[in-house]
Structures are given as structure tokens and as C-alpha cells.
Biopython code that builds the backbone (N, CA, C, O; Angstrom):
import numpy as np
from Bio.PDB.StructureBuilder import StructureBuilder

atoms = [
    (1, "UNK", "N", (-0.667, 9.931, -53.560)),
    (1, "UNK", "CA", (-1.238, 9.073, -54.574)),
    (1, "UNK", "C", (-1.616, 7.749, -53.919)),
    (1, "UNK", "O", (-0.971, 7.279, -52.982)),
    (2, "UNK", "N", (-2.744, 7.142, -54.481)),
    (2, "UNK", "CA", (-3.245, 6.469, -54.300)),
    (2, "UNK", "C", (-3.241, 4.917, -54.625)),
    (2, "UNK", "O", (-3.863, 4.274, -53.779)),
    (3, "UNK", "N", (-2.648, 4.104, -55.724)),
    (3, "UNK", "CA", (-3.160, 3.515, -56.676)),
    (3, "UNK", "C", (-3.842, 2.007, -55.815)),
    (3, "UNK", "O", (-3.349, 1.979, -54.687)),
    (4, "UNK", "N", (-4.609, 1.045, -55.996)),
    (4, "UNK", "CA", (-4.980, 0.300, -55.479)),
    (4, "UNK", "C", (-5.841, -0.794, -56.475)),
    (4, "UNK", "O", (-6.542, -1.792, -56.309)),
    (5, "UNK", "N", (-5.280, 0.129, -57.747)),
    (5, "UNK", "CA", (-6.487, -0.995, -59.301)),
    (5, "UNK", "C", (-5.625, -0.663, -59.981)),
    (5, "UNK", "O", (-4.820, 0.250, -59.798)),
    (6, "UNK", "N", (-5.760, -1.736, -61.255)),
    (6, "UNK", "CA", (-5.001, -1.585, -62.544)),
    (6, "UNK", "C", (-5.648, -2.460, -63.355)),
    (6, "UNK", "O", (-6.333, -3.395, -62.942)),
    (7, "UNK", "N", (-5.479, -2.224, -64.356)),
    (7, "UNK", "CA", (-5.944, -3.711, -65.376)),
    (7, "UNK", "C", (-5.069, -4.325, -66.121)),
    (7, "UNK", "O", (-4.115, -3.763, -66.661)),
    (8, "UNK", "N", (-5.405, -5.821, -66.219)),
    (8, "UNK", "CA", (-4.575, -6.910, -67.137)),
    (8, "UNK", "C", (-5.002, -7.517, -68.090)),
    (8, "UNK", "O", (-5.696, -8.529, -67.993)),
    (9, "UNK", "N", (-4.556, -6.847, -69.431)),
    (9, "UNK", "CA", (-4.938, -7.622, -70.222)),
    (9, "UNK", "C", (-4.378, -9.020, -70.893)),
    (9, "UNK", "O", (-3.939, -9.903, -70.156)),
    (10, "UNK", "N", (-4.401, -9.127, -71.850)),
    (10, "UNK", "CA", (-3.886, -10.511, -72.435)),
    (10, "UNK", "C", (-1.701, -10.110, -72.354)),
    (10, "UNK", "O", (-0.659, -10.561, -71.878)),
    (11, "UNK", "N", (-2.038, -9.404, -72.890)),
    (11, "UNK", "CA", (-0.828, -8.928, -73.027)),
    (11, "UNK", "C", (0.026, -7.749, -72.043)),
    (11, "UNK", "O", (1.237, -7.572, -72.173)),
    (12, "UNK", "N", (-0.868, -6.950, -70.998)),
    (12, "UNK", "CA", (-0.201, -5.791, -71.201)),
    (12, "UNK", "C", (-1.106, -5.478, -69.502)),
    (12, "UNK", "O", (-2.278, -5.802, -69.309)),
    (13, "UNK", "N", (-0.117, -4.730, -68.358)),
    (13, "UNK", "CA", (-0.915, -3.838, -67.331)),
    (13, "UNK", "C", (-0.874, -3.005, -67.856)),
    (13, "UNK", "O", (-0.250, -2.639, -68.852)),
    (14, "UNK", "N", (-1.768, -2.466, -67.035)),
    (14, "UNK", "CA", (-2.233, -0.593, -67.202)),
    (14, "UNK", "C", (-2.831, -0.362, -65.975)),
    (14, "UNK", "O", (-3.800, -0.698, -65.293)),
    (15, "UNK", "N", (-1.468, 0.634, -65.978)),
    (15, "UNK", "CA", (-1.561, 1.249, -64.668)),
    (15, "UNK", "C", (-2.488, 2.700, -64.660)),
    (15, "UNK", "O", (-2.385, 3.316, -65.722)),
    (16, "UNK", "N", (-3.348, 3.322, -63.665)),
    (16, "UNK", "CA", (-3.394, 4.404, -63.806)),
    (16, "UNK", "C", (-2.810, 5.375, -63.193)),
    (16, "UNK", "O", (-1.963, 4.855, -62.468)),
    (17, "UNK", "N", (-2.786, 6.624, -63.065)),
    (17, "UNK", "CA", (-2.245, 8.013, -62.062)),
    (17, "UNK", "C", (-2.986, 8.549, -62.069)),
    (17, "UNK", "O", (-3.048, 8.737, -63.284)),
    (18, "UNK", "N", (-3.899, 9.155, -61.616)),
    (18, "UNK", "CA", (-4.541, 9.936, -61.386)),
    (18, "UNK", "C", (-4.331, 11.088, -60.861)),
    (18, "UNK", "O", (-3.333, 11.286, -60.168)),
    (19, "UNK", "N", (-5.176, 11.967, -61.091)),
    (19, "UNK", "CA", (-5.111, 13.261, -60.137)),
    (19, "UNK", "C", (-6.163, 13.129, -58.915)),
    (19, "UNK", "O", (-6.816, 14.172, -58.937)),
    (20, "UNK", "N", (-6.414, 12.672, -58.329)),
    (20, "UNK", "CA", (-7.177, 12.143, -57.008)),
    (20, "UNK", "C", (-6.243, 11.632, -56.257)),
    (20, "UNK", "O", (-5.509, 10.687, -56.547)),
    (21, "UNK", "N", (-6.265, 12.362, -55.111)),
    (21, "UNK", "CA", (-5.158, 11.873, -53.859)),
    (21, "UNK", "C", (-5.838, 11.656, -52.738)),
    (21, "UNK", "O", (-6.895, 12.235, -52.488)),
    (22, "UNK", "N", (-5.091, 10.498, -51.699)),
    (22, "UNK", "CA", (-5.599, 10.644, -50.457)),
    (22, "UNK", "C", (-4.411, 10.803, -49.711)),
    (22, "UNK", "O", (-3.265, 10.471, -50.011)),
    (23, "UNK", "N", (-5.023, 11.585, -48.278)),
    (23, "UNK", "CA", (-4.258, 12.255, -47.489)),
    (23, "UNK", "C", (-5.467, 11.642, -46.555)),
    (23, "UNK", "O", (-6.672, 11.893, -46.521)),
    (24, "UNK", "N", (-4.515, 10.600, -45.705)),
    (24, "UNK", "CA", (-5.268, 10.475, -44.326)),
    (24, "UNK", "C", (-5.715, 11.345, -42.948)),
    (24, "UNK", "O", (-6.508, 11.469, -42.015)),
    (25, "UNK", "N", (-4.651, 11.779, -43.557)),
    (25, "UNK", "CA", (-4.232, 13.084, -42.238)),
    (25, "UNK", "C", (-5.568, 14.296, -41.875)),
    (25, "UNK", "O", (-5.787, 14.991, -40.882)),
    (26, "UNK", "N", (-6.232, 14.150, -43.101)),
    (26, "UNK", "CA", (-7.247, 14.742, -43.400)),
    (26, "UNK", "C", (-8.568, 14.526, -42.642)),
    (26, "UNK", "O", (-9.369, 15.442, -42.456)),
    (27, "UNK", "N", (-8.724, 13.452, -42.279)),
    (27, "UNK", "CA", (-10.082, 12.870, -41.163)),
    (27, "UNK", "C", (-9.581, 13.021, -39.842)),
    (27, "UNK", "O", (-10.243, 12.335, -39.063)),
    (28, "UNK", "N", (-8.432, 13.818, -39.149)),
    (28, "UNK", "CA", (-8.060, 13.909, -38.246)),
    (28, "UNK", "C", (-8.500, 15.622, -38.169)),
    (28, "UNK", "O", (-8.488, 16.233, -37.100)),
    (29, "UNK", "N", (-8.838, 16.183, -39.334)),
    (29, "UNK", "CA", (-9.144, 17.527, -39.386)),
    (29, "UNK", "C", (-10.731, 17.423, -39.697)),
    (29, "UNK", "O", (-11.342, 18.467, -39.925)),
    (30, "UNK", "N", (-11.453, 16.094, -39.710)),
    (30, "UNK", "CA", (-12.993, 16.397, -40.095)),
    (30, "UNK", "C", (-12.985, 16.356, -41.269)),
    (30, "UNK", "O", (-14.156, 16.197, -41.616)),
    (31, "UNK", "N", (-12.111, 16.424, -42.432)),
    (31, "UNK", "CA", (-12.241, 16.754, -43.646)),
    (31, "UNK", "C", (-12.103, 15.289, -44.548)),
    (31, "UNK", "O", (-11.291, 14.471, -44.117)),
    (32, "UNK", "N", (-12.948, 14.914, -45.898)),
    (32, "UNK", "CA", (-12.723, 13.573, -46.627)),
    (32, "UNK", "C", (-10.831, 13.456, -46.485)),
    (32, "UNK", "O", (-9.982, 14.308, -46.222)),
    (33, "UNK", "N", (-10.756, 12.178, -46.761)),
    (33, "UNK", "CA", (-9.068, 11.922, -47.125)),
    (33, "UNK", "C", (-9.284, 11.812, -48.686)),
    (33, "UNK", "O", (-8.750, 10.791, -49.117)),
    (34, "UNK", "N", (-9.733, 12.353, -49.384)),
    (34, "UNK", "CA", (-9.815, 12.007, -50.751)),
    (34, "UNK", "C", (-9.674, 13.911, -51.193)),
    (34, "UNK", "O", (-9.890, 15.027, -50.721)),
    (35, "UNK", "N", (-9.109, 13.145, -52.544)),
    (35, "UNK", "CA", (-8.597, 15.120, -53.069)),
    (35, "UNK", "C", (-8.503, 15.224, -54.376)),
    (35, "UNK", "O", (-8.772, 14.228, -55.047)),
    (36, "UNK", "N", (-8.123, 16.382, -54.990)),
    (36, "UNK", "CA", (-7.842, 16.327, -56.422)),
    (36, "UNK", "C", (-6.449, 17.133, -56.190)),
    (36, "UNK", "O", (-6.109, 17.922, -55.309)),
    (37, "UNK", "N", (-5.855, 16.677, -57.205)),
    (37, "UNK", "CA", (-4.164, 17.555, -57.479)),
    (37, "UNK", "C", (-4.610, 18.576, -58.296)),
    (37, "UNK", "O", (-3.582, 18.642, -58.970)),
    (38, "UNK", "N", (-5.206, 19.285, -58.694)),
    (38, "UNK", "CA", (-5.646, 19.925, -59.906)),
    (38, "UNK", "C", (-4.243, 20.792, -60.979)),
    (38, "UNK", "O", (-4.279, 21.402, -62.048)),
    (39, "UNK", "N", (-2.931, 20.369, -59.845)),
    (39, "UNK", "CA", (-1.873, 20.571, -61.141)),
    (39, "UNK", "C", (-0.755, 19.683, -61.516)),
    (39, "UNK", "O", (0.338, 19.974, -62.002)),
    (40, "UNK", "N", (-1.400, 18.203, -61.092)),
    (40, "UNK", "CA", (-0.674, 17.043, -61.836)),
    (40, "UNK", "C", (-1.672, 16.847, -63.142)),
    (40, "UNK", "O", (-2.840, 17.207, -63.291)),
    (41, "UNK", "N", (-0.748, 16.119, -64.061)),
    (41, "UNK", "CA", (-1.771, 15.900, -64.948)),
    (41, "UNK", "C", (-1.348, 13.944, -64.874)),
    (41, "UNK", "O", (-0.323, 13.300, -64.657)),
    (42, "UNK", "N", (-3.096, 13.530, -65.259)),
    (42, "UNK", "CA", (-3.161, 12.417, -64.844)),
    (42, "UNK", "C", (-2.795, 11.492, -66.208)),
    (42, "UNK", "O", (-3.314, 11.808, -67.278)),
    (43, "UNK", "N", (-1.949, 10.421, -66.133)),
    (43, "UNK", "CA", (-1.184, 9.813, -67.019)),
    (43, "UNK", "C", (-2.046, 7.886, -66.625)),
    (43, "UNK", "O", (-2.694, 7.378, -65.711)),
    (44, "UNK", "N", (-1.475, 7.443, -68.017)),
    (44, "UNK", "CA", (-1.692, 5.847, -67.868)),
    (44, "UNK", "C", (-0.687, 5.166, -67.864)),
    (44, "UNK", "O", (-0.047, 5.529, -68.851)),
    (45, "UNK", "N", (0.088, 4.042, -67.117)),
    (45, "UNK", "CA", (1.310, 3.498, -67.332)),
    (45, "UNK", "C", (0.799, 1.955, -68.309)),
    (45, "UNK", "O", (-0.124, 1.259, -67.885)),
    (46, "UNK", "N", (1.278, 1.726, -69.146)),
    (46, "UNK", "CA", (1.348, 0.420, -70.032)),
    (46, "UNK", "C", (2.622, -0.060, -69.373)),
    (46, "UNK", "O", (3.504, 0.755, -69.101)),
    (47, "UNK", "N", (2.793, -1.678, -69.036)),
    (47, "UNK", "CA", (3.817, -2.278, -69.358)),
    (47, "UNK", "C", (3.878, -3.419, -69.708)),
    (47, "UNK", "O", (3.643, -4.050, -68.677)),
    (48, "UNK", "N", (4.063, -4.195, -70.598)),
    (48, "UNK", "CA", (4.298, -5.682, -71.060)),
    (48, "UNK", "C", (3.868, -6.699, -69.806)),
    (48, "UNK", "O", (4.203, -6.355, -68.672)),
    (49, "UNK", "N", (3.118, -7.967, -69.995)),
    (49, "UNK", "CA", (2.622, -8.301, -68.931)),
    (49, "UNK", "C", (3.886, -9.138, -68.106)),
    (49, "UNK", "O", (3.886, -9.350, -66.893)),
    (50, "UNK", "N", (5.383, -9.724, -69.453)),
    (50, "UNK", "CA", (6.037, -10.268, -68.845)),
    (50, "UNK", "C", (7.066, -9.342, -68.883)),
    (50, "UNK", "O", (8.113, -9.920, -69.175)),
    (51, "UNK", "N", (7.240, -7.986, -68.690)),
    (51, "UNK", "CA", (8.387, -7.320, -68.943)),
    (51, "UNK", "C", (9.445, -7.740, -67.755)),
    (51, "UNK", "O", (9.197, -8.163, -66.626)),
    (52, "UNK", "N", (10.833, -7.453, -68.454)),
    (52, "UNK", "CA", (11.703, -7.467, -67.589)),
    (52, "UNK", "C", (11.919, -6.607, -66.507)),
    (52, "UNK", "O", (12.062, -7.012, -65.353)),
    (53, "UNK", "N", (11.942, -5.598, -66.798)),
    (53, "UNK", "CA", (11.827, -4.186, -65.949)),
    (53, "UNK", "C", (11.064, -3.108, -66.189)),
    (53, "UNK", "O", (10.219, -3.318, -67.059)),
    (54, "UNK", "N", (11.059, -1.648, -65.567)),
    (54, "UNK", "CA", (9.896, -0.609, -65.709)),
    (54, "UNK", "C", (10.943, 0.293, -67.119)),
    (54, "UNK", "O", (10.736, 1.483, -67.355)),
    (55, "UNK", "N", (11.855, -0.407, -67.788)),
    (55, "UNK", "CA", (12.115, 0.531, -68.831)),
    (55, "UNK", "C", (11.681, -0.024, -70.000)),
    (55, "UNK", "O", (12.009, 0.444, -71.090)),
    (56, "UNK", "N", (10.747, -1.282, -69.835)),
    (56, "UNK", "CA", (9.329, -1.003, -71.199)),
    (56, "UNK", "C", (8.282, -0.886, -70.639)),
    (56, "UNK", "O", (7.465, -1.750, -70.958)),
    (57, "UNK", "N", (7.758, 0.258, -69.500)),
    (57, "UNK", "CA", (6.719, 0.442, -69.770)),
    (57, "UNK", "C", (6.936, 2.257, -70.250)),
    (57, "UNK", "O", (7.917, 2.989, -70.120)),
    (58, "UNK", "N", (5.321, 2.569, -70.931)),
    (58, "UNK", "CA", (5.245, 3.667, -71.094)),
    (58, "UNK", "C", (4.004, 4.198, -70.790)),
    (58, "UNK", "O", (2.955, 3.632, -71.100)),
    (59, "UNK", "N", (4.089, 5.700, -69.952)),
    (59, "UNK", "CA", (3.666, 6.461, -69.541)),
    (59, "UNK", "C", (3.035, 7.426, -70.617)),
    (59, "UNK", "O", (3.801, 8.109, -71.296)),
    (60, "UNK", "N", (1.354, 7.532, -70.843)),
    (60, "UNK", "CA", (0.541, 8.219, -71.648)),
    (60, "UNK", "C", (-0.092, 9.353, -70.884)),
    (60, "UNK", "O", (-1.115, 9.108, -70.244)),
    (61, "UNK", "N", (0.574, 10.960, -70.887)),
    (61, "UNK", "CA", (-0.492, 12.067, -70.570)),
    (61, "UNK", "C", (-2.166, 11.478, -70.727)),
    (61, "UNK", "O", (-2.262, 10.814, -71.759)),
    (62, "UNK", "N", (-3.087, 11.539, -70.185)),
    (62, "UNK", "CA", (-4.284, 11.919, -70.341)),
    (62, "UNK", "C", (-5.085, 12.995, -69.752)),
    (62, "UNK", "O", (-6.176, 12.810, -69.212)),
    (63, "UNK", "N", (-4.486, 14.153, -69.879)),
    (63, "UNK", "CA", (-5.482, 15.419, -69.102)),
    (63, "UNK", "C", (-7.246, 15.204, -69.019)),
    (63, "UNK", "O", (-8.107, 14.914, -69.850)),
    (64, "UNK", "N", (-7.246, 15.463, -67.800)),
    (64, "UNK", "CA", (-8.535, 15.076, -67.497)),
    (64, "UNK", "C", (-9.176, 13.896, -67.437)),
    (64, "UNK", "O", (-10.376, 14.085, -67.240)),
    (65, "UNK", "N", (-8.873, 12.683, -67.528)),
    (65, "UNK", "CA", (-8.985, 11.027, -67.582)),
    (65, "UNK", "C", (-8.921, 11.013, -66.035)),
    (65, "UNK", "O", (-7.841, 11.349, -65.550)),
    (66, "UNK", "N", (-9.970, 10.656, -65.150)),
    (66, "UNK", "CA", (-9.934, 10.193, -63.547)),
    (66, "UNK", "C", (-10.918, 8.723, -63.519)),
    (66, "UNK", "O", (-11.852, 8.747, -62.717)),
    (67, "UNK", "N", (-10.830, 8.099, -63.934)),
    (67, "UNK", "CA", (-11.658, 7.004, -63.609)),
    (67, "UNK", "C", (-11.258, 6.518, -62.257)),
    (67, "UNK", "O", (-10.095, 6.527, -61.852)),
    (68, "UNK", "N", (-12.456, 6.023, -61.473)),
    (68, "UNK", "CA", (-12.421, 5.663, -59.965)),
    (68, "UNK", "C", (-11.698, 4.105, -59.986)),
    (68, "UNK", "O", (-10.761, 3.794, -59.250)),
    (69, "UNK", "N", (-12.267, 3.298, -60.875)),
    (69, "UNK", "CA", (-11.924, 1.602, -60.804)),
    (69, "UNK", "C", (-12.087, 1.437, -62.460)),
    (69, "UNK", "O", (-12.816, 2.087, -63.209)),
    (70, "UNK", "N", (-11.211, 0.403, -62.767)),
    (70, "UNK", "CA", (-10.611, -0.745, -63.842)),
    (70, "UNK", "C", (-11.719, -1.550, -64.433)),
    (70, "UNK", "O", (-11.987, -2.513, -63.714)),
    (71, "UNK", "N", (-12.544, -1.460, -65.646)),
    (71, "UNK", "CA", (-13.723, -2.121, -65.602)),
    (71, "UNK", "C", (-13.487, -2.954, -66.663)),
    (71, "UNK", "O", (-13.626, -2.285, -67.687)),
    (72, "UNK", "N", (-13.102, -4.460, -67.007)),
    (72, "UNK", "CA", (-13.478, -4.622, -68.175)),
    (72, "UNK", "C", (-12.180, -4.434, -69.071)),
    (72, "UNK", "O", (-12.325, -3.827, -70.131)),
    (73, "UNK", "N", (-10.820, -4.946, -68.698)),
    (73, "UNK", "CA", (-9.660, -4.800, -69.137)),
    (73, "UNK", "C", (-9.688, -5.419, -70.323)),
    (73, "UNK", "O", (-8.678, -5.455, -71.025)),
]
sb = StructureBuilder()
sb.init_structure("model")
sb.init_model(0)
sb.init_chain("A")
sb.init_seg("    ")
for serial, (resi, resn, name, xyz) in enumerate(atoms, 1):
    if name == "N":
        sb.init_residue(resn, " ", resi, " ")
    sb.init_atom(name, np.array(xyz, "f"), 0.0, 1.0, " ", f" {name:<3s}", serial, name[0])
structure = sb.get_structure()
């Protein structure tokens, strides 16, 4: 996994997961480092922007949701 974007809103990150992975190891074989998991399913993490810890945020299934970048939080 990848992650390298998220968005902030007034109140709240959001994280994503995706099912798109990179594996560097992969351009050492000629091949992209970029991938799909095709049996994770890709989720959104919410958490409070001032939370105390990761036990308020929550984690939303979205099957099939891959957005590349955060547009417009």
C-alpha cells in the first residue's frame, strides 16, 4: 500500500485505502511498480481533525472506489 494523499476538511481527515499497490521490486523485473489487489476491498478512513487517538476514526467499505488524488476536500 501506498498512501501519499488524504483530505482535510474543516472538521475531519479522510484517509483513503485503496486497492492499487506499489511494489518497487517490480521495475527491477521491467514491469510498472503500480498494481491492483483485486481481493482487498478498498475502504475510506474518517478521523476527527483533533482526535485523540485512531479509536475515533472510522473505516467505510467502498467496493470499487479507487480515486488516484484528493480533489477538493
Amino acid at each position: 500500500m501506498s498512501i501519499h494523499d488524504f483530505a482535510v476538511t474543516e472538521k475531519y481527515a479522510v484517509i483513503p485505502d485503496m486497492q492499487i499497490v506499489l511494489d518497487p521490486w517490480l521495475i527491477v523485473r521491467g514491469r510498472s511498480p503500480v498494481g491492483v489487489d483485486r481481493e482487498k476491498v478498498a475502504r475510506l478512513g474518517v478521523i476527527p481533525k483533533y482526535a485523540e487517538d485512531e479509536a475515533e476514526s472510522v473505516w467505510i467499505e467502498a467496493a470499487g472506489f479507487n480515486q488516484l488524488h484528493c480533489v477538493n476536500a
